[in-house]
C-alpha positions, 0 to 999 in steps of 0.5 A: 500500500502507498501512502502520502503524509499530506501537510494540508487539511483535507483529506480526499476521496476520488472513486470511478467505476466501470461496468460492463453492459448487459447489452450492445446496441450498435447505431452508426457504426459505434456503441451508444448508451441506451436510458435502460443501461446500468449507471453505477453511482457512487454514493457514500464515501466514508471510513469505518473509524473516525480518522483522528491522527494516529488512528488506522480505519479502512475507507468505504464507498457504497456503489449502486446501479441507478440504471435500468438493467444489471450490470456486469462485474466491475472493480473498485480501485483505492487511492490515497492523494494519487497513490494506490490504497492496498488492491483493487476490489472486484464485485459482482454484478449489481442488479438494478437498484442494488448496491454494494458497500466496499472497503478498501483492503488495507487500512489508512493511518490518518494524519493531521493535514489531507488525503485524496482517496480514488476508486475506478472500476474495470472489466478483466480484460481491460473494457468499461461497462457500458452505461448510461451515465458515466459522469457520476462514477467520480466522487470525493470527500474532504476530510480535515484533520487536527488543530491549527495552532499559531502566534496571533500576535507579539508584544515586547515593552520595553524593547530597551531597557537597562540591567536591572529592568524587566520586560513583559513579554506577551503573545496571544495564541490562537486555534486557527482550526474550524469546529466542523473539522476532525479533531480540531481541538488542542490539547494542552500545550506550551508557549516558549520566549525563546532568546536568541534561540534558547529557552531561557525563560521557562514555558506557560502552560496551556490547559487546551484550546479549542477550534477558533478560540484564543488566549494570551500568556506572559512571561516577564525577563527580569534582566540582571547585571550582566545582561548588557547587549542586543537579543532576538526574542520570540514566541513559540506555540506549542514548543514540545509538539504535543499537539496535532497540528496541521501546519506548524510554519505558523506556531512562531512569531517574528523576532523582536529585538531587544537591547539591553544597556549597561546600568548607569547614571545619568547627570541633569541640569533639572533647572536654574534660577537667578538673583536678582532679577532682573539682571542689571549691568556690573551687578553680579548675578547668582546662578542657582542649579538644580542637579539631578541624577536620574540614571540607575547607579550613583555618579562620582565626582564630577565638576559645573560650569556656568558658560556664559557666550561660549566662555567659562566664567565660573565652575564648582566640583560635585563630589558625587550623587547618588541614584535619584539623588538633587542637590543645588550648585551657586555659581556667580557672574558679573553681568555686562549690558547685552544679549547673553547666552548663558549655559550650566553645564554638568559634568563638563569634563565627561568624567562619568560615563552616563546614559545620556549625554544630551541633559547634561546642560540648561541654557538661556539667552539673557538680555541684560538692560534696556532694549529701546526700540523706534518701530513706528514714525507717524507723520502729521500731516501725513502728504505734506506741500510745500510750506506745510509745517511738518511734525513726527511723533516716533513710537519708542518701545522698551524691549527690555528693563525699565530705563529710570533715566532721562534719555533724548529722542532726536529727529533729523531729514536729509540728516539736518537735526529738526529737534531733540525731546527728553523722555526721563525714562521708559518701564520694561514692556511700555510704550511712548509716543514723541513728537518733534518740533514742527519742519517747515517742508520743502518740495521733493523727496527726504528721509526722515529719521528718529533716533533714541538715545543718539548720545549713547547714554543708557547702556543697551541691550542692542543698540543696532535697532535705536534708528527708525528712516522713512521716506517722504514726498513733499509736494507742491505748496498749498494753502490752509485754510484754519477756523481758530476762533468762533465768538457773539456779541454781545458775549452772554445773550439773553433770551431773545436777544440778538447776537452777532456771529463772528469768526478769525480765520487763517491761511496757514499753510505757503501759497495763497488761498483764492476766494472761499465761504465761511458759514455758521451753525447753531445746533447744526442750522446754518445761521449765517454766511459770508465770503472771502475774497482771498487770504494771502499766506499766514494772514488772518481775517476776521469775518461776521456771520450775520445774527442769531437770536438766543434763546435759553439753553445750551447750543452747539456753535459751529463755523466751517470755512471752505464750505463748498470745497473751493480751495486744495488745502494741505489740511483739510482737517481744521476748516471747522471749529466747535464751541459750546454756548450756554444762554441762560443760566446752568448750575454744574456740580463740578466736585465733590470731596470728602476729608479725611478719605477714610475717617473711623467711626464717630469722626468728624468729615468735611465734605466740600461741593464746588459748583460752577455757573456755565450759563450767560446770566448770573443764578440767583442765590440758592443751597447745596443739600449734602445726603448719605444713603439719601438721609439728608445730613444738612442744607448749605447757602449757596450765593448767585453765581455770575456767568462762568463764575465758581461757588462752593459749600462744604459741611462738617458731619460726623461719620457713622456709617459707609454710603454713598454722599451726594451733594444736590444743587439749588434743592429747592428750584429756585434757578431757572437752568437750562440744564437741570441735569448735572446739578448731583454729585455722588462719591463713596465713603468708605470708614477705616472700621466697621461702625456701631448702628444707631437705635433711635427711640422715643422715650415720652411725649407731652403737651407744652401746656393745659389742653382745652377743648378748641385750643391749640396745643403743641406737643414735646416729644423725647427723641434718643440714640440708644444705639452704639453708633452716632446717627445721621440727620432724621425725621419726626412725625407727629400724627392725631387719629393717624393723620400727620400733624404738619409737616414732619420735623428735622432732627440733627445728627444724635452723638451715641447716647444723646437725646433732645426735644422735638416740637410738634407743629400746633393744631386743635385736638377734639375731644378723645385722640391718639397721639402718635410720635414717629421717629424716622417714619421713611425708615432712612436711617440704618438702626440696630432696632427699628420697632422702637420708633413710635410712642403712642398716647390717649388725650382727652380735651374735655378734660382741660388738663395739662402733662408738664414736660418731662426733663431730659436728665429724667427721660434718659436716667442720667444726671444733670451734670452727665446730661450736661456732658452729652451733646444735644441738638436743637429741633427745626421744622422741615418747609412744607 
């Protein structure tokens, strides 16, 4: 028996039968099938055992004649991938509908991987059957044998290390076998990391692994001291060959190459400061380092540097530092004005052999001093003619550190100097603007140059960039026609009045300006117009612009020259001047101050109002009204102020509270103002410590005499600050039945344990009423106790009697002499 060991994973099976005809039917001279031939058919092809690797089983086929009369004897050849399966099989006739089952005559060792089996059919004298059908004699069967184990993938982390490391080996494996193959399930086996060939790391084990499933396994290399050098590593399914597998190529993974260095230091310069900053030039500077080693042994001694534009100014000795060990260095240089660049360098001698070489430095470029820069040179006006008068305004930059010196800005064209400005210095990162004094410009082209510090005298970081050139085109010269001042006659108009415009216009520019209009505008209206005839270069004129009627308010007055565009100018920027008119009188709250800024509690402040007329009539005298929170504080006279003429008024308080002050003008209206808007103030007061509120009472209430039916009486009321803190100005109402009783009364600021009288206004009681007395009945005043401000009581007129008044002394508890001590306020009544 021939047999093939096959490395693929199918085993087939090919049978051809032959059979001689029961009979011969000649057509045309030849043979031709007839529908009622035999027709041999193989219809099963199997084994008798189920063909794991290394089990014997003899292969069977199963014919049967499908045709329509028997056959003849036939044979029944074997064969395994080509290769004769034992001897050929002879059977007899088959019957119509019969069948045979044969095997063949020695047995088939399986093996993991594919057999082909084939089987033919002939007579003894070599002829074939006739049949019917002759293309089903051939059939065939896979048969796909054992597990299919390979190295899915393969992972090595690090892949460089240094003695000592570890490093994880992983790899997943995989059963690449179908579940509907023979045998296709792995029993247990090992995965190897072989190095460099060898088995140095022991194997994992693998209990089983079934068809399509996977696992992964790890091994980790623990390197040692010693290990230095480069190695291939791989991994290897199933290193014993325990398993039966059909295609072993694919059970190792691709090598991976690992290196494994020698264990040493590794110096770092982590960082460096420097003292003081910023550097300033013949200062010295101290360096301060960070070193580090971050290698896996302990460095020896070893020298720092510190290199300062490729020369060593400095260096100390390190007497060695251990794994993971820190430590700082000082080094000292004197700084000299410049752009340095500075390097720390350890180990600069290469004494310790390290594992990097590249850390071993920390570098910086320093700029020491001021670095002043002109980056920008605006011209005014920016196309000058001839004649025009030329300024340059040069943006300096400070680059670096802040000058606190004067230093000098020149400016030249054509390199003829203009003028030299003083800037008497420049903070680091700020920027200033300077003008030149102005160039009278000739026709044709120049070169405008700015120059910072032309003298040398600040010592500078770079002095390559302190020159800025631009160059300028000067044209032909033209007039400039300049409006320079707008009036009325009379000066303060009042309302209704007729007021003459008038104008002084200029040609500022070189060339003689051709005739041109002059209009007037009040609140944009024109209101007037004239003409010029001409204005030769640098004359002025003064032109009238007819009349205007004032009326009261405040107007904008506006003259334009040049209205219809008539003239080139060089500027045509100032042909129109602006002028705010005030007719009628206008009160302005101009400030508002407080002194001290930040009193405590309890100390006196004088807050100070200046005011302003900015209207054309004198004011009448009116008041300035000073008001913490709102809570009036006092009421000051304010004397008539004539036309653009300043008052002031100021007040002394004490201070009791943090609020908002604001000062009113002319509270009561008694200025007729065009402008009733700008007459408030406001500023914050802010104490220096918290203050103790007030607590305003009232302690008792009684009538000054006898109370009559018909009879006026008024009434005393009691009112005391039992709080810790000094009260602001306040209000008592008095009130009969619920009604007040004219108009409330103003009490003075109380002083902390204070107290005074208040008198109600006069009125007629009738018969039984209740009395009621309110103290800050608008709650104004911040308080510790707000439900101790009203005071109730019953009268009877027709009882005709009188309640004597109480003293004050009585009222509070104190003694005459410690009343006497106390500051008491009087009472005013507040106008209706």
């Amino acid at each position: 028996m021939a047999t093939c060991s096959a490395s693929m994973s199918h085993l087939r099976v090919i049978v051809i039968l032959a059979s001689f005809a029961a009979a011969l039917v000649l057509v045309s001279g030849g043979a031709q099938a007839q529908l009622d031939d035999p027709d041999l058919v193989v219809t099963n092809i199997t084994t008798d055992e189920t063909p794991t690797p290394g089990t014997s089983t003899r292969v069977q086929t199963t014919i049967e004649n499908q045709g329509g009369s028997p056959s003849n004897d036939f044979t029944v050849n074997f064969t395994l991938d080509g290769d004769q399966l034992g001897q050929p099989v002879d059977n007899g006739s088959l019957g119509e509908g019969e069948s045979a089952v044969l095997n063949s005559t020695v047995p088939w060792t399986a093996e993991a991987g594919q057999t082909l089996v084939g089987v033919s059919v002939e007579h003894d004298d070599g002829d074939f059957t006739q049949e019917s059908n002759t293309d089903n004699n051939d059939d065939n069967r896979s048969y796909t044998i054992g597990a299919d184990l390979r190295v899915d993938s393969f992972d090595v982390d690090p892949v460089e290390v240094v003695e000592g490391d570890e490093i994880e080996l992983t790899a997943t494996i995989e059963n690449a076998a179908d579940p509907e193959d023979v045998a296709p399930d792995a029993g247990s086996f090992e995965v190897g990391f072989p190095i460099d060939g060898s088995s140095t790391l022991a194997p994992v084990s693998v209990e089983g692994l079934a068809a399509g499933e996977s696992t992964t396994v790890s091994r980790t290399w623990p390197t040692t001291e010693g290990d230095e050098g480069q190695y291939s590593v791989t991994a290897d399914a199933d290193t014993d060959e325990e398993v039966a597998d059909r295609d072993r190529s694919n059970n190792g993974a691709d090598a991976v190459t690992v290196q494994v260095r020698k264990a040493l230091p590794d110096l770092v310069v982590a960082g460096a400061t420097f003292s003081p900053d910023p550097a300033q030039a013949d200062r010295q500077l101290t360096f301060t380092a960070e070193l580090r080693n971050n290698g896996q042994t302990d460095a020896g001694p070893h020298n720092v540097s510190l290199i300062v534009d490729d020369e060593t100014v400095d260096q100390t000795s390190v007497d060695g530092l251990d794994q993971a060990g820190q430590r700082n260095v000082s080094l000292t240089w004197t700084a000299e004005a410049g752009n340095h660049d500075i390097e720390i360098r350890t180990d600069v001698d290469d004494a310790i052999e390290e594992t990097s070489e590249d850390n071993n430095r920390w570098t910086l470029t320093l700029p020491v001093g001021p670095d002043l820069v002109p980056d920008s040179l605006d011209i005014q006006p920016p196309e000058p003619r001839a004649g025009d008068r030329v300024r340059f305004t040069v943006q300096i930059t400070n680059d670096g550190q802040a000058v606190d010196q004067p230093f000098s800005v020149s400016f030249a064209v054509d390199g003829t100097p203009i003028s030299s400005e003083e800037l008497t210095g420049l903070d680091g990162g700020e920027a200033r603007n300077v003008t030149s004094m102005p160039w009278n410009a000739t026709t044709g082209d120049h070169d405008v140059t700015a120059i910072v510090d032309p003298d040398d005298e600040i010592g500078e970081v770079d002095r390559q960039n302190n020159q800025f050139e631009q160059s300028l085109t000067v044209g032909e010269p033209r007039p400039n026609v300049v409006v320079l001042s707008a009036s009325l006659d009379p000066v303060a108009p009042e309302d209704g009045e007729q007021a003459t415009v008038r104008a002084k216009v200029e040609n500022a520019g070189a060339r003689e300006a051709d005739a041109f209009t002059v209009r007037s505008l009040v609140d944009d209206e024109e209101s007037g117009q004239a003409s010029v005839d001409g204005l030769g270069a640098g004359e002025t004129t003064d032109v009238e612009l007819g009349e205007w009627t004032a009326e009261t308010g405040s107007h904008e007055l506006a003259i334009e020259a040049d209205v219809d565009e008539e003239i080139e100018e060089g500027n045509e920027q100032d042909n129109r001047f602006v002028r705010e008119l005030g007719i009628g009188a206008d009160l302005d709250l101009l400030e508002l101050s407080v002194s001290p800024t930040d009193p405590e509690p309890g100390e006196n402040v004088t807050a100070f109002a200046l005011a302003q007329n900015n209207g054309s009539v004198a004011t009448a005298a009116t008041n300035v009204s000073f008001h913490l929170d709102g809570d009036r504080i006092g009421t000051i006279p304010l004397d008539g102020l004539g036309p653009n003429e300043q008052g002031s008024a100021e007040i002394t308080f004490t201070a009791a509270r943090s609020g908002a002050l604001e000062a009113r003008l002319d509270t009561d209206d008694t200025v007729d103002e065009y402008d009733e808007d700008n007459n408030q103030g406001q500023r914050a007061i802010e104490l220096a410590s918290e203050a103790q509120p007030p607590d305003l009472t009232v302690r008792s209430v009684a009538s000054e005499g006898d109370i009559g039916q018909d009879d006026e009486v008024r009434f005393v009321a009691a009112i005391a600050n039992e709080g810790a803190g000094p009260s602001p100005e306040a209000l008592v109402e008095f009130r009969a039945d619920g009604e007040p009783i004219g108009a409330p009364v103003s009490v003075d600021g109380l002083p902390a344990g204070s107290a005074t009288n208040v008198t109600s206004p006069a009125f007629e009681p009738d018969g039984e009423t209740e009395l009621e007395v309110v103290v800050d009945p608008n709650d104004g005043v911040g308080e510790a106790d707000e439900t101790n401000n009203v005071v109730t009581e019953s009268i009877d007129a027709s009882a005709a009697v009188g309640v004597p008044v109480p003293p004050i002394a009585a009222i509070l508890g104190l003694s005459t002499a410690a009343l006497a001590a106390r500051r008491l306020g009087g009472s005013k009544r507040k106008p209706p």
